[in-house]
N, C-alpha and C positions, 0 to 999 in steps of 0.2 A: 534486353541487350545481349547480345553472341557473346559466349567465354573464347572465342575463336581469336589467335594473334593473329597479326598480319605474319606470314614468316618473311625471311630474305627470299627476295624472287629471282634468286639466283637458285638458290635450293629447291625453293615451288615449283619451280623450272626444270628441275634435277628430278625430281618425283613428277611430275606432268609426261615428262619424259620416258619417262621407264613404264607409263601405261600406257605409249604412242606406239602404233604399231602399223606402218607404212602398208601393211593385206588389209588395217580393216575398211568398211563402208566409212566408218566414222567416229571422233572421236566421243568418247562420254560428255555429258552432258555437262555443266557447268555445274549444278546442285550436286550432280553426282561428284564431279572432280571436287568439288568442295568436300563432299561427304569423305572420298576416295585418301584426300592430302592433309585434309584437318584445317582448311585454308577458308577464309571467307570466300564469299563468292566475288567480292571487289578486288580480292588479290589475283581469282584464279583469270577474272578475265582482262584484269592488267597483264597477267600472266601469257595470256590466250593473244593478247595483241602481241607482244615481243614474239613469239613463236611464229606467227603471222610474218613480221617481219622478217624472221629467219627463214624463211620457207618452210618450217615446218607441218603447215596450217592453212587452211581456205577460207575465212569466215564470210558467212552471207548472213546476212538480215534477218531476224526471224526464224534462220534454216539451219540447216547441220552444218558442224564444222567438219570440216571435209581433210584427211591427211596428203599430204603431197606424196604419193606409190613413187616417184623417179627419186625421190631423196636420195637411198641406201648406194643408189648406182651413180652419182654424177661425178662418184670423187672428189677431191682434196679442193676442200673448201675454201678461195684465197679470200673470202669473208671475216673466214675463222681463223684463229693464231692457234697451232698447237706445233710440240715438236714435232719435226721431220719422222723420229724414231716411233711415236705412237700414229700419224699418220699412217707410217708406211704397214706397222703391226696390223693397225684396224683395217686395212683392205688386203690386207691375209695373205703379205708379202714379209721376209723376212728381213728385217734392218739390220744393219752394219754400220757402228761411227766411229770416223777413223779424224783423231784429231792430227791434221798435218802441221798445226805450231802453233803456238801461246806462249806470248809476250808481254811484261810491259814494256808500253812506249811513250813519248812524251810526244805529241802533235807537233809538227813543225807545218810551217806556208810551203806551200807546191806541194808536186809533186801529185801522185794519182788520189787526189781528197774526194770522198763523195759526202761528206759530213760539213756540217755547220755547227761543229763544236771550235770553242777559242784555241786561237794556238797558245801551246801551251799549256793544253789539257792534257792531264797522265790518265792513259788509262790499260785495260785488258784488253790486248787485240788476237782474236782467235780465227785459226782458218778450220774449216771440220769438214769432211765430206760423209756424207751420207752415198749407202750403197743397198742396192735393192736385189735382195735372192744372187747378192754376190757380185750384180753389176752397178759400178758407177752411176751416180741418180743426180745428185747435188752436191755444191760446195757452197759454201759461205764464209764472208768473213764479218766478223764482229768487231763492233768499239765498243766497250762498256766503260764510260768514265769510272774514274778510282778516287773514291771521296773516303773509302775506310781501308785500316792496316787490318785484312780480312786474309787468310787463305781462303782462296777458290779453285774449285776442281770446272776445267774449262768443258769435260763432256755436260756439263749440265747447261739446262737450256738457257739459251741467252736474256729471257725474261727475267727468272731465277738470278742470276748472276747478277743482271742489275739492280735489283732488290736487297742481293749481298752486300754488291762493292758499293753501290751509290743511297740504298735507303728507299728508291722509288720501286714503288708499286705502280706497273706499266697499267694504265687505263686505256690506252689508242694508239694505234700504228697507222702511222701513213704511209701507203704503199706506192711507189711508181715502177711502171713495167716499159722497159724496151723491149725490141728486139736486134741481137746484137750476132756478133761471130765469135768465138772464143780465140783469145790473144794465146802465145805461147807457153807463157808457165801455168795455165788455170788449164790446157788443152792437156798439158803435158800430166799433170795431177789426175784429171778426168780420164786419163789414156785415151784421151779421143784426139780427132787431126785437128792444130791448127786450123780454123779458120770455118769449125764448123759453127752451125747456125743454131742460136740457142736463145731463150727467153731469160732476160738479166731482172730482177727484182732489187728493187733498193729501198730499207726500210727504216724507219722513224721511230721507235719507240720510248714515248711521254708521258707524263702523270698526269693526273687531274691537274696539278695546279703548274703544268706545264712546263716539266724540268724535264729533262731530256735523261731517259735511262740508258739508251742504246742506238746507236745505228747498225746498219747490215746491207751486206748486197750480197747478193747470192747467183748463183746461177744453177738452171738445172737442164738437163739433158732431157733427149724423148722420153719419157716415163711409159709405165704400164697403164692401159687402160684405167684401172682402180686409184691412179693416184693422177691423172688428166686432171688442170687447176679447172676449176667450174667455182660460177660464182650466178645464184638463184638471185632473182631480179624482181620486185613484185611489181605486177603489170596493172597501169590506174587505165581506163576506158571510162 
């Protein structure tokens, strides 16, 4: 019987990782990753499917698992949820977040809603713009319902925040994307013109057991090559 735990394969995933390395032919071998991570070999290729999923991976039958070389270059992953600020660090630009207002508010009917929270929900509404080597990148603005009498510091990310004020640990974001024109006070923030053409994101964020931690809509400007939204697709034939 293996003295071997299964670990979190969020973590085994964390250490899988850090031996992946987009130059090589290929990844280690499964006994090996096992030897490598202290993982059984039913975790590492539980492990090895998620990856797979994420594009990090090619697995063939019988054959070498193969690493995806385009990963490092495809940019800001809109698969993956991280802050704006370590996105924008990790493709070797420098961020800037400039918080333009935090509030609370109470929901009221009408008016420019993009949520399906109750009226009458309190909660922290944040506008933040994110700035890229000094230029304009992104705005966002946040709902985080207000379920606790918390200080919160609004630069922090809105995941974060709702785990503060509400309790929930965000498991899934639902994303929907236009493409829109920017109105006058969001143009005006951006210092860009009225009327210019821009990719609008509007997002969901819920628990496992399906309480709502946050909404958000964002909008972003033409970005740098390094932070272009890409999203790795796995291809069935």
């Amino acid at each position: 019987m293996s003295d071997k735990r299964a670990p979190d394969q969020d973590a085994l995933i964390d250490r899988i990782l850090q031996l992946w390395r987009a130059d090589a032919e290929t990844l280690p071998s499964e006994p090996r990753l096992a030897e490598l991570t202290g993982a059984s070999r039913n975790s590492v290729r539980e492990a090895l499917i998620r990856l797979e999923e994420r594009g990090y991976v090619h697995r063939t039958q019988g054959a070498r698992t193969s690493p995806n070389r385009r990963l490092p270059g495809v940019g800001r992953r809109i698969d993956e949820q991280f802050d704006h600020s370590l996105s924008i660090r990790a493709a070797g630009y420098e961020p800037t977040l400039d918080v333009v207002a935090a509030d609370h508010v109470t929901l009221r009917p009408g008016g420019d809603r993009y949520d399906d929270l109750p009226d009458g929900t309190a909660v922290l509404r944040t506008r933040k713009m994110w700035r890229v080597d000094g230029a304009p990148y992104a705005l966002a603005e946040d709902l985080v319902p207000l379920a606790r009498d918390v200080e919160l510091d609004p630069r922090r990310p809105v995941f974060d925040l709702a785990e503060a004020a509400n309790g929930i640990r965000v498991a899934w974001e639902t994303m929907w994307i236009d493409a829109i024109v920017l109105d006058a006070e969001r143009a005006g923030i951006l210092d860009a013109e009225t009327g210019t053409p821009v990719i609008e994101m509007t997002y969901c964020g819920y628990g496992a057991d399906d309480r709502i931690g946050y909404w958000s809509r964002e909008v972003q400007l033409a970005a740098p090559a390094g932070l272009r939204n890409a999203l790795i697709r796995r291809v069935r034939s």
